[in-house]
SEFILUM-593011 format. One record per residue (C-alpha): x, y, z; residue in one letter. Coordinates in pm, 1 decimal, padded with zeros to 6 digits. Example, Ala and Ser with C-alpha at 12.3 -4.5 7.8 and 13.67 -1.06 7.14 Angstrom:
2
         c1         c2         c3   res
    01230.0   -00450.0    00780.0     a
    01367.0   -00106.0    00714.0     s
END
This chain:
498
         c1         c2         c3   res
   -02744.3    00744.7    00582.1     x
   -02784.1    00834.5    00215.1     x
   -02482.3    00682.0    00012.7     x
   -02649.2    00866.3   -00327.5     x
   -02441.3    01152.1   -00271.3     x
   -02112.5    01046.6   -00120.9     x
   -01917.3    01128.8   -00455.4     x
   -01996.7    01474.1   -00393.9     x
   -01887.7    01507.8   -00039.6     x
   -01570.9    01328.2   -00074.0     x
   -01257.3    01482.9   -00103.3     x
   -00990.5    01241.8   -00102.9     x
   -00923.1    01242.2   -00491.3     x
   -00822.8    01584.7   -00414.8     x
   -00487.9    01517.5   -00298.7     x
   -00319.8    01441.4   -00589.6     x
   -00114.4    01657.4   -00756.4     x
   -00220.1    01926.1   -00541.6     x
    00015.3    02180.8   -00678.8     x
   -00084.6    02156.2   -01064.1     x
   -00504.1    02133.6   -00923.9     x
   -00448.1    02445.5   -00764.0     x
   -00296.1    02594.3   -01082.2     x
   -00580.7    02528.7   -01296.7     x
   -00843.7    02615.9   -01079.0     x
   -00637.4    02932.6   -01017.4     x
   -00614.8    03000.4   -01405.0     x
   -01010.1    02907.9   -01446.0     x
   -01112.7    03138.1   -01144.4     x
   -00836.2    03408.4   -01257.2     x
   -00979.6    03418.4   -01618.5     x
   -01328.6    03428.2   -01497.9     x
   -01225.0    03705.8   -01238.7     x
   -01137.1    03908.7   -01594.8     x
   -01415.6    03838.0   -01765.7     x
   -01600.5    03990.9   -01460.6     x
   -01388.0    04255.0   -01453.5     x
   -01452.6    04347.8   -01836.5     x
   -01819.1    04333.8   -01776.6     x
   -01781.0    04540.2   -01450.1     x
   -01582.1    04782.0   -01611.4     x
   -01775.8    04852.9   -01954.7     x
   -02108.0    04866.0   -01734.8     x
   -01975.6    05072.1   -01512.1     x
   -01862.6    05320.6   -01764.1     x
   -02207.1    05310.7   -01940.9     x
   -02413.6    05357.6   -01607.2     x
   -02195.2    05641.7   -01464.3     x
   -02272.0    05834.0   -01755.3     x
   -02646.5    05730.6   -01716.3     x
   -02699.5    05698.3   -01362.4     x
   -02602.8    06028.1   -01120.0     x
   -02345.9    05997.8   -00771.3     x
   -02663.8    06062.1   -00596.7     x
   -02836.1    05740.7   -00753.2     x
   -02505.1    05539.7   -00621.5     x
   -02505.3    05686.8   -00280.5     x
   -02906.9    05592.0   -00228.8     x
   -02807.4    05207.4   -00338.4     x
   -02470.3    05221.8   -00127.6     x
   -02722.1    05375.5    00137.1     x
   -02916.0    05030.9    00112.6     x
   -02621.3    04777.7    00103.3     x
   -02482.9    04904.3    00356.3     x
   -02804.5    04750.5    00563.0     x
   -02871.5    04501.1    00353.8     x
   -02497.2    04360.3    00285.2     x
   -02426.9    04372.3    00667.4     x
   -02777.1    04167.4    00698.4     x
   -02668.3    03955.1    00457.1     x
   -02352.6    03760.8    00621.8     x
   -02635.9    03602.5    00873.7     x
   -02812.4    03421.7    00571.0     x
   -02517.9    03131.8    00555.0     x
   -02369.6    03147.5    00947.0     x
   -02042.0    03072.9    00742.6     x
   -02179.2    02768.0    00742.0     x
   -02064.0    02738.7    00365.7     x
   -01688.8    02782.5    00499.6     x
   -01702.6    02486.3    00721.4     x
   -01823.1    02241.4    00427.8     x
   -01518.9    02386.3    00239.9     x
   -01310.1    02350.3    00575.3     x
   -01399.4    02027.5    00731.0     x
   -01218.2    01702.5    00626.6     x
   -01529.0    01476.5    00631.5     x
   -01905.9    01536.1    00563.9     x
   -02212.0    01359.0    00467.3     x
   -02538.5    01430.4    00349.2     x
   -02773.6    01418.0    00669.5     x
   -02534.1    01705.1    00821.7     x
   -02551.0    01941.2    00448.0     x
   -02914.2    01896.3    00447.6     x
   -02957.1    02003.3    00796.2     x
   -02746.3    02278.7    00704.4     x
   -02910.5    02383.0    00401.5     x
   -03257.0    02421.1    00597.9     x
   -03087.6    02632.1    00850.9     x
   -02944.8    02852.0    00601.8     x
   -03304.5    02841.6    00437.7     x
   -03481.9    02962.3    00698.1     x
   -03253.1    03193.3    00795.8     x
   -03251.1    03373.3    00460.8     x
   -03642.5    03401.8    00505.2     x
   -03608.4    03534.8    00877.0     x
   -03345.2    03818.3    00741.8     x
   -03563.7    03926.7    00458.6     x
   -03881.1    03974.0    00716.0     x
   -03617.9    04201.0    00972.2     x
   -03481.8    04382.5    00663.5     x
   -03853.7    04463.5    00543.9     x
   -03956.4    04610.4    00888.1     x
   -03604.2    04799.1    00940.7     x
   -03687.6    05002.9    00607.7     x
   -03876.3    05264.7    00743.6     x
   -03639.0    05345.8    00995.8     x
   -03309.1    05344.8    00732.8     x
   -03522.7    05576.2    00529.8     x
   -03580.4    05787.6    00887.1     x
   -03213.7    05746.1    00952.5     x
   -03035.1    05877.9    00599.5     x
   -03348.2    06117.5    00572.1     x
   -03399.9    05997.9    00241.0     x
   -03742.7    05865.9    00153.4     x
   -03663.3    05641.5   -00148.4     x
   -03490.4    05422.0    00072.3     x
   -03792.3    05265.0    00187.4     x
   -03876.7    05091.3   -00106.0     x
   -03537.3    05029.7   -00200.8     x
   -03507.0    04853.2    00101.8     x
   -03804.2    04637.6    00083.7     x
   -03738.1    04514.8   -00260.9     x
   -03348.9    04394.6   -00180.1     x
   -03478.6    04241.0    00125.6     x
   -03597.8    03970.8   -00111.7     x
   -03263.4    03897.9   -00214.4     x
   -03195.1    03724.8    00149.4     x
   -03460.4    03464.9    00098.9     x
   -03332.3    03374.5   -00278.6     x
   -02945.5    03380.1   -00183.1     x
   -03071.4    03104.0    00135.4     x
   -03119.9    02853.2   -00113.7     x
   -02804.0    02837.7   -00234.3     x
   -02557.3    02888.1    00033.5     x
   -02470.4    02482.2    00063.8     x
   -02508.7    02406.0   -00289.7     x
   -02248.2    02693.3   -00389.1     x
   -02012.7    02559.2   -00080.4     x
   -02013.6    02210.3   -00219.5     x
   -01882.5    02299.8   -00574.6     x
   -01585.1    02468.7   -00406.7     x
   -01540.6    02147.5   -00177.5     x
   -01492.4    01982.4   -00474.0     x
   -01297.2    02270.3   -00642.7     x
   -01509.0    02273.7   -00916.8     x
   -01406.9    02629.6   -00975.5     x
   -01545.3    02628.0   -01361.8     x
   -01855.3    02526.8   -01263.9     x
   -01836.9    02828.9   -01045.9     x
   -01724.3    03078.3   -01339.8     x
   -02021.0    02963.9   -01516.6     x
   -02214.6    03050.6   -01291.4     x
   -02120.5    03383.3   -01161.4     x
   -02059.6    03511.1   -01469.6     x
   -02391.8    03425.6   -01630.1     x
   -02563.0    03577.2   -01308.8     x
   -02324.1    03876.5   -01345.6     x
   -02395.8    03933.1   -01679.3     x
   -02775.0    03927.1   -01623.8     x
   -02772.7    04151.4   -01357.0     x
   -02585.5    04398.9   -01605.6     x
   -02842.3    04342.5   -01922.8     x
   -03115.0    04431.0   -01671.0     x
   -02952.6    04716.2   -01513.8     x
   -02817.3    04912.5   -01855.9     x
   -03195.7    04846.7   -01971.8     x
   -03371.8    04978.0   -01722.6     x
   -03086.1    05238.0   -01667.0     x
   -03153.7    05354.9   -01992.3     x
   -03516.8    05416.9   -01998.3     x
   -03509.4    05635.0   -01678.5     x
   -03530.8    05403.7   -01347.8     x
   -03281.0    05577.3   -01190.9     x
   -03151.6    05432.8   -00899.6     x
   -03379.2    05096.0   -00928.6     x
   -03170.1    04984.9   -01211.5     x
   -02920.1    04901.1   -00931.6     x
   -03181.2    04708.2   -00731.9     x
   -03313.0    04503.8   -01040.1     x
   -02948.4    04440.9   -01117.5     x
   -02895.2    04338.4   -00736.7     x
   -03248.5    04117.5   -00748.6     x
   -03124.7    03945.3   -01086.3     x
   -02759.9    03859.9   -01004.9     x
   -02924.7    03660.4   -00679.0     x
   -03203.2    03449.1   -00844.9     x
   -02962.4    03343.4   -01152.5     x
   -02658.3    03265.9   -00893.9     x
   -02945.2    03049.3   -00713.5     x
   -03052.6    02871.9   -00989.4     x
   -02672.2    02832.0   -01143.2     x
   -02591.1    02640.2   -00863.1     x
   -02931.5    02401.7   -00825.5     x
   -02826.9    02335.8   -01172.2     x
   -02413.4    02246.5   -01155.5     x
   -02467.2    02072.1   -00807.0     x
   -02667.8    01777.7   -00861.3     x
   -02751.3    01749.4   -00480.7     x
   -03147.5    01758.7   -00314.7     x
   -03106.5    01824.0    00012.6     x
   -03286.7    01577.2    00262.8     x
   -03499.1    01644.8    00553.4     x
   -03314.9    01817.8    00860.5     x
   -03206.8    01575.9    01122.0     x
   -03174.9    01600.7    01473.4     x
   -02864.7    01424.3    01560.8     x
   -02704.3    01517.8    01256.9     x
   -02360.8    01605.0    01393.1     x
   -02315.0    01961.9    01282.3     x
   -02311.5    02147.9    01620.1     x
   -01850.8    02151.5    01596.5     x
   -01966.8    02332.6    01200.0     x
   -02185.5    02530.8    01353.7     x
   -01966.6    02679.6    01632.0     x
   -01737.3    02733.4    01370.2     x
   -01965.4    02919.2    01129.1     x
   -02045.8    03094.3    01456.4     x
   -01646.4    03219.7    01541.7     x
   -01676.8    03341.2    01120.7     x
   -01960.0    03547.1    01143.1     x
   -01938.2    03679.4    01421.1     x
   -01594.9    03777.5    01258.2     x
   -01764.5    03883.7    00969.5     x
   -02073.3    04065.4    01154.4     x
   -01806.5    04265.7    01331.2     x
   -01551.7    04357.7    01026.8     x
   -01876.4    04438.6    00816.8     x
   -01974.3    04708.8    01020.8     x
   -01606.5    04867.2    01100.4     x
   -01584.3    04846.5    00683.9     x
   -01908.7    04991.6    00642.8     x
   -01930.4    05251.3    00879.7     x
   -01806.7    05464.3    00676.9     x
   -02031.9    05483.0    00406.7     x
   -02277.8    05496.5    00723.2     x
   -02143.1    05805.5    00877.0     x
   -02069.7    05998.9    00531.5     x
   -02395.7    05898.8    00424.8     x
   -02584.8    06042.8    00750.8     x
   -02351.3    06366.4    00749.9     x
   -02268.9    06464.3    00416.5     x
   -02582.6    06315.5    00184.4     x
   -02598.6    06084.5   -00067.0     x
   -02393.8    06291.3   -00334.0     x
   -02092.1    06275.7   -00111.0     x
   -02134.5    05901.4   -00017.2     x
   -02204.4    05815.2   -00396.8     x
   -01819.8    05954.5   -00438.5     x
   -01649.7    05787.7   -00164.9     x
   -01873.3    05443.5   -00252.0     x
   -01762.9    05463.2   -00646.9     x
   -01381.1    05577.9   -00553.4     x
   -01351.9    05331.5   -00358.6     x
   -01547.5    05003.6   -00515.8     x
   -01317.6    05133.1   -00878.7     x
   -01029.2    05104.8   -00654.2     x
   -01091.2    04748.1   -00527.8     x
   -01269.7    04590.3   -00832.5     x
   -00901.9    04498.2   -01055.1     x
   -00780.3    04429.8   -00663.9     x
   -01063.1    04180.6   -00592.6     x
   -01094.7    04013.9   -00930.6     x
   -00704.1    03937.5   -00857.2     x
   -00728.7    03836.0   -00465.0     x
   -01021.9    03625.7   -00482.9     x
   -00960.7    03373.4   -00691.2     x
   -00645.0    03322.3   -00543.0     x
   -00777.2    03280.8   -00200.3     x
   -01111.5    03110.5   -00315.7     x
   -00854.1    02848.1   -00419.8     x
   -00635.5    02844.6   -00163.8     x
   -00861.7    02783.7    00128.4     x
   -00973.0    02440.2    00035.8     x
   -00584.9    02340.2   -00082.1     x
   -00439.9    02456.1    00246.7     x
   -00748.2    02331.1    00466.9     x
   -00620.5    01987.6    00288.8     x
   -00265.1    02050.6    00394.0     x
   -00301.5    02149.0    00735.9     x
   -00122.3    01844.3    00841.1     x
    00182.4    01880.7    00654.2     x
    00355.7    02214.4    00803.4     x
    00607.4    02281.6    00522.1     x
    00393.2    02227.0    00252.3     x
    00164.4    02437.8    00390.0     x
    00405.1    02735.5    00468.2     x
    00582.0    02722.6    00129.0     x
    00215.0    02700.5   -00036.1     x
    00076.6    03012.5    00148.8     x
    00390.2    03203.9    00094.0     x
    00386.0    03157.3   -00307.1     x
   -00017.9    03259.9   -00271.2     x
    00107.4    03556.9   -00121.4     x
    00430.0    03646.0   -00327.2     x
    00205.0    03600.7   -00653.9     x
   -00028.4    03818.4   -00558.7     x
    00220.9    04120.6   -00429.8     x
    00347.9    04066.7   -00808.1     x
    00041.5    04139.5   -00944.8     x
   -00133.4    04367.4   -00712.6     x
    00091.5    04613.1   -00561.7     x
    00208.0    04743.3   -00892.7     x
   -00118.1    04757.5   -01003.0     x
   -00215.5    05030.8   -00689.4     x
    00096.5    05200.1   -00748.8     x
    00009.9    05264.7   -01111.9     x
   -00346.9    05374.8   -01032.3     x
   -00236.4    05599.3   -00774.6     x
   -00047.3    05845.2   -00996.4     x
   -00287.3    05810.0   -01267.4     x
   -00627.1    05814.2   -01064.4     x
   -00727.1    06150.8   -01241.8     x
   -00750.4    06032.8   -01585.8     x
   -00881.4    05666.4   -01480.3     x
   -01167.7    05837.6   -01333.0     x
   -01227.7    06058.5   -01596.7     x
   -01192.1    05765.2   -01827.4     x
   -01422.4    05493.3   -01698.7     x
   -01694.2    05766.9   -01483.7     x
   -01694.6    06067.6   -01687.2     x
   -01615.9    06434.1   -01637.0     x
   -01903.8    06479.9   -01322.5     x
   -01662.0    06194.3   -01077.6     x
   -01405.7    06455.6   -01061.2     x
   -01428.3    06472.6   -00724.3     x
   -01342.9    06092.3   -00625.3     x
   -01019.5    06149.1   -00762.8     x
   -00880.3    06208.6   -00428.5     x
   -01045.7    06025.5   -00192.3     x
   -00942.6    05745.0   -00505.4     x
   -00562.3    05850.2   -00393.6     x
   -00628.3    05809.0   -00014.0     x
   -00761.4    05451.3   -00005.6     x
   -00484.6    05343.8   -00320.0     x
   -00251.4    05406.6    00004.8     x
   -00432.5    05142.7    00231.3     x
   -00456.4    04939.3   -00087.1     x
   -00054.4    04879.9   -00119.5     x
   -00103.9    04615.8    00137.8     x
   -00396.2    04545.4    00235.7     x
   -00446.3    04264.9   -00039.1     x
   -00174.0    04062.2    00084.7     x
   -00244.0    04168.1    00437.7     x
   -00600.2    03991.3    00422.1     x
   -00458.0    03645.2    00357.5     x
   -00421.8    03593.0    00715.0     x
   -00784.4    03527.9    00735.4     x
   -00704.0    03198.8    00490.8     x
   -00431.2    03099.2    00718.2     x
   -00655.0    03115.8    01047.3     x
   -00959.9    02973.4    00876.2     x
   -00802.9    02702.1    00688.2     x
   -00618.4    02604.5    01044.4     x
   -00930.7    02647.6    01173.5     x
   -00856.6    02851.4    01476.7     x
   -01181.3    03085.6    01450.9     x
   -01174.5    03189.9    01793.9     x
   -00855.4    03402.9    01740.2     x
   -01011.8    03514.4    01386.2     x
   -01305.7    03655.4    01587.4     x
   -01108.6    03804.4    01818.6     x
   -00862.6    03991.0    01606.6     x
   -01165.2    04105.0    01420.4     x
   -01340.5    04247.6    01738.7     x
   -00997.0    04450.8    01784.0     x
   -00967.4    04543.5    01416.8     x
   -01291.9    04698.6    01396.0     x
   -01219.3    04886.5    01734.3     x
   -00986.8    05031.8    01585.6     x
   -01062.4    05112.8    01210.6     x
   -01427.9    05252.2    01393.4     x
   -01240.3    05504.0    01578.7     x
   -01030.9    05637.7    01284.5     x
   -01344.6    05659.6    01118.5     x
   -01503.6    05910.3    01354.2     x
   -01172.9    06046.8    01407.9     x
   -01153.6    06164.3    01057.9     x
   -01524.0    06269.8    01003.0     x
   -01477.4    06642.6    01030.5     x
   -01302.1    06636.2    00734.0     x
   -01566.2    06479.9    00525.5     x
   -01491.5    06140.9    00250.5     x
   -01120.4    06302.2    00259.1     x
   -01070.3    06225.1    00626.7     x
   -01216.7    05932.9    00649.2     x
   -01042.5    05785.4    00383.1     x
   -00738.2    05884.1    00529.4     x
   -00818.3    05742.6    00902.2     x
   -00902.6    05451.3    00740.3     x
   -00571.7    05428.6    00546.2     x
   -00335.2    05525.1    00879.6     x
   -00583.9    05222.2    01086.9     x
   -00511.8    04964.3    00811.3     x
   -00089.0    05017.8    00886.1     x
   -00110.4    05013.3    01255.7     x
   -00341.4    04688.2    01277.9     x
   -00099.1    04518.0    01039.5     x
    00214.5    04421.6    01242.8     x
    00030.1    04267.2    01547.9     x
   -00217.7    04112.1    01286.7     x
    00058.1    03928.0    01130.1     x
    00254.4    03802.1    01434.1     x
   -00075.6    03667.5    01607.4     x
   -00186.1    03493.3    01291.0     x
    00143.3    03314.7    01212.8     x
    00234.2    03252.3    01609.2     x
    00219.2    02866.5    01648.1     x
    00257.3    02772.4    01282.2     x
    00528.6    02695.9    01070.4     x
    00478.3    03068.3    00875.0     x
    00629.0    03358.3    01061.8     x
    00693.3    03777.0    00976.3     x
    01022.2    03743.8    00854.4     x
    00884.3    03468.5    00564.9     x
    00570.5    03748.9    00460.4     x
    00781.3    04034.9    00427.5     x
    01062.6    03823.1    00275.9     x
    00818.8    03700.4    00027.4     x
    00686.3    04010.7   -00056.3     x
    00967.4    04281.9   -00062.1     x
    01080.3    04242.9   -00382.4     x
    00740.4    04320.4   -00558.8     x
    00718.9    04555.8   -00263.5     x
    01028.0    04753.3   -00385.6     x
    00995.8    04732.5   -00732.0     x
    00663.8    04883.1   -00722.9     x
    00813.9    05180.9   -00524.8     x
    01057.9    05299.7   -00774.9     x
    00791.1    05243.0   -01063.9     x
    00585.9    05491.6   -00867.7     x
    00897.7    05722.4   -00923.1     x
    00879.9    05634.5   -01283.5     x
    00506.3    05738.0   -01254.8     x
    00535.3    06037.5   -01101.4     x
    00764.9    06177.1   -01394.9     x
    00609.9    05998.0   -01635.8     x
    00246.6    06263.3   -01492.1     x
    00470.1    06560.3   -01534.6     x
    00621.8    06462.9   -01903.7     x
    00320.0    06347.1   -02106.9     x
    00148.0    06599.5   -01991.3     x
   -00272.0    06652.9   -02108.4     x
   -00238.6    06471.7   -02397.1     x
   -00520.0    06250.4   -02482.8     x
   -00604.4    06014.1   -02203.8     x
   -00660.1    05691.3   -02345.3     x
   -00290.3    05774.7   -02559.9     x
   -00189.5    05858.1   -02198.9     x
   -00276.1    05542.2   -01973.9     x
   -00141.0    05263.7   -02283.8     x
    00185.7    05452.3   -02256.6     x
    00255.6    05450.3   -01877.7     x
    00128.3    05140.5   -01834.0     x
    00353.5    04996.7   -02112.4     x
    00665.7    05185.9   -01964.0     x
    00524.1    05154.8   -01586.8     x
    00544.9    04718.6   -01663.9     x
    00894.5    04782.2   -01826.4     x
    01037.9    04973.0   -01542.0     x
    00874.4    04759.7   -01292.4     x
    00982.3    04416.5   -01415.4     x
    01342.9    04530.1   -01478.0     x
    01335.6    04633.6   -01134.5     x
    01216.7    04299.7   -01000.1     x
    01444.8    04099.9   -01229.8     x
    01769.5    04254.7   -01107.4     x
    01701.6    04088.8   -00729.0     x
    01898.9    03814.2   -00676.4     x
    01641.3    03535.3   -00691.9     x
    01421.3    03776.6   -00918.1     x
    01451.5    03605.5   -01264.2     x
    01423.3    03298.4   -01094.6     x
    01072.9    03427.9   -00955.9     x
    00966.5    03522.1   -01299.8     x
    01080.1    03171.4   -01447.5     x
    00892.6    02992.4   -01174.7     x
    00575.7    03218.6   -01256.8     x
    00601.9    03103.0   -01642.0     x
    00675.2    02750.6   -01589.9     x
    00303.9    02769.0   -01351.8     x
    00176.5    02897.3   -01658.2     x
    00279.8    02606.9   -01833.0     x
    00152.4    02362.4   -01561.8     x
   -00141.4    02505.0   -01590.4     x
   -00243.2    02438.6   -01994.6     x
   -00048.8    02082.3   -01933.4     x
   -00362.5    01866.0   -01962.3     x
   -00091.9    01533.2   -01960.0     x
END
């Protein structure tokens, strides 16, 4: 067995100080996650105003094939090298050549699909569009164990590097080709560029070869487990993507690029705030699955920090969604505005809904993750077609009413047998809960009193008096200020380098 590499796979140095690791990978990942965000954003202003809705819809068209193709190029096999305690380098490398060839044997089935997606949306471009992302699966196969490694190790500025240096490629390429006239394939190129950068970031920051497969390598329990995740993922991929699936075929890529752009504006501050909390979280609680309390009061503060941040967030962008989208799209994304207002609802939760997935996953209890997905989709599929007839509007709104009725029985399933249970969620995030609620009051009069005044004048102001309101609210609680202490002194722990 190769010793070369053991530093690499080894985890135990990990344990110490846990709580101030976690903290600095969280403040690396988080400031990162708004560097993205600040590309994201000022790109996505510039290319709305280039680009058309019609140009969105034909790439949301394509990744809605392609992204739903592209969960079977890793197997979550790059989850269980984050989750498993103990690895070594026979099992990676027999991983990495799975995931390898597996990248190749989506991007040959994604080719040949491409005239039928073009058949299906009636829309000829897609065939080509098609064909050239297909390459993507083949590129992003190369780097599914490297990438998996560096968050083994937590190496979570390694990672920021790396994504945002393939991030802001992608964006160079896309605004230049954008700008002389490519239309719609300045979202491929940026697509095509993102992946072969990402690839080579992490050949570069992971200084692992990979080996020749082996046999007897020990990775069948790893690969039943990336198994139970993607068949999780295969399943909640096409429940969340039906929609775009069903507007698309019905309504035409104008309506789709709409829904896609209300909806991905909506969830870009929300993802650049869950992810790196959960992207750090998974490997710490995987490593504390053996010690119940720490675990439970660790997941809970994951999930009360992130109600703090996000829920006031959707609040705020629900009563303002008019002059956001005018802001950052332009005057032609009018019509998002209300599907934007829909999905914000779904959004209240949702974020801190989804960390059950951490809590199954880093438990590893798969099984039960795969089957609550299979019933999750069932259900989010049928208020999907149930609110087709009323075009993006309807089935933003099924898709809002699914997300509230799923939630309850997600929960109690998730925390039954573990030291978590309801009443510690809701306890832990009611407070940000309820001061988010009466800021949306605040909002709402704060929509009727400023009135059309100029809109950049308009959004500093509410969200200066929106914060005010909010953290008053959240500071009268009982065990508020203490909450808001405890979030400073992380801050602290964070920049302690002692």
């Amino acid at each position: 067995m190769n010793q070369k590499y053991n530093h690499i796979f080894d985890t135990s140095h990990l344990q110490s100080d846990m709580k101030k690791r976690s903290l600095q990978s969280g403040a690396i990942t988080l400031s990162s996650q708004v560097i993205m965000f600040v590309l994201q954003l000022g790109s996505t202003m510039i290319l709305a105003r280039i680009l058309s809705p019609r140009d969105y819809g034909i790439n949301a068209m394509a990744i809605s094939i392609t992204g739903f193709a592209g969960m079977f190029s890793h197997l979550g096999l790059s989850t269980a090298i984050v989750q498993k305690e103990n690895i070594n380098h026979d099992q990676v490398s027999t991983l990495f050549w799975i995931n390898a060839l597996i990248g190749i044997m989506m991007m040959l089935i994604v080719a040949a699909i491409s005239p039928v997606a073009a058949w299906f949306y009636k829309t000829p471009e897609m065939f080509l569009v098609m064909l050239s992302m297909s390459i993507i699966f083949a590129i992003n196969g190369l780097s599914v164990q490297h990438s998996a490694l560096l968050i083994r190790q937590m190496r979570f500025l390694s990672i920021a590097k790396i994504d945002i240096t393939s991030l802001l490629a992608g964006i160079v390429v896309a605004l230049i080709t954008g700008y002389y006239g490519f239309g719609y394939w300045a979202l491929v190129f940026n697509s095509l560029t993102n992946s072969a950068v990402h690839t080579i970031g992490c050949w570069f920051c992971c200084k692992w070869l990979p080996g020749r497969p082996i046999r007897n390598a020990g990775v069948s329990s790893m690969i039943k487990f990336g198994f139970d995740l993607i068949g999780f993922n295969v399943i909640n991929y096409f429940a969340r993507n039906l929609d775009n699936v069903l507007i698309g075929r019905y309504y035409g890529s104008f309506t789709l690029g709409l829904y896609d752009k209300a909806y991905q504006l909506l969830m870009m501050p929300i993802r650049n705030i869950r992810d790196p909390l959960t992207n750090v979280a998974l490997p710490a609680l995987s490593r504390l699955q053996k010690e119940p309390e720490q675990y439970r009061n660790y997941y809970l503060k994951c999930v009360s920090l992130l109600a703090f941040v996000s829920m006031p967030l959707v609040t705020f962008m629900f009563f303002f969604s008019d002059r956001i989208i005018y802001l950052l799209l332009g005057p032609q994304w009018g019509g998002a505005s209300d599907i934007f207002k829909i999905l914000a609802i779904a959004a209240l939760m949702q974020p801190v809904a989804s960390t059950v997935g951490m809590v199954l996953i880093s438990t590893g209890r798969t099984r039960l993750y795969l089957i609550m997905g299979a019933i999750n989709a069932i259900v989010i599929s049928f208020s999907f077609l149930a609110g087709l007839h009323w075009g993006a509007k309807g089935v933003a709104t099924g898709y809002a009413v699914a997300n509230y009725l799923i939630m309850l029985p997600q929960l109690f399933y998730t925390f039954k047998d573990t030291s978590i249970n309801i009443q510690n969620f809701f306890y832990s995030v009611f407070k940000p809960l309820f001061a988010s609620l009466v800021m949306g009051g605040g909002c709402f009069l704060l929509v009727r009193l400023i009135g059309n005044i100029n809109v950049v004048v308009t959004l500093a102001i509410s969200s200066l008096v929106s914060s005010l309101i909010y953290l008053l609210i959240f500071a009268i609680f009982p065990s508020g200020m203490k909450n808001l202490h405890d979030y400073y002194a992380y801050s602290k722990l964070i920049f302690n380098r002692k």
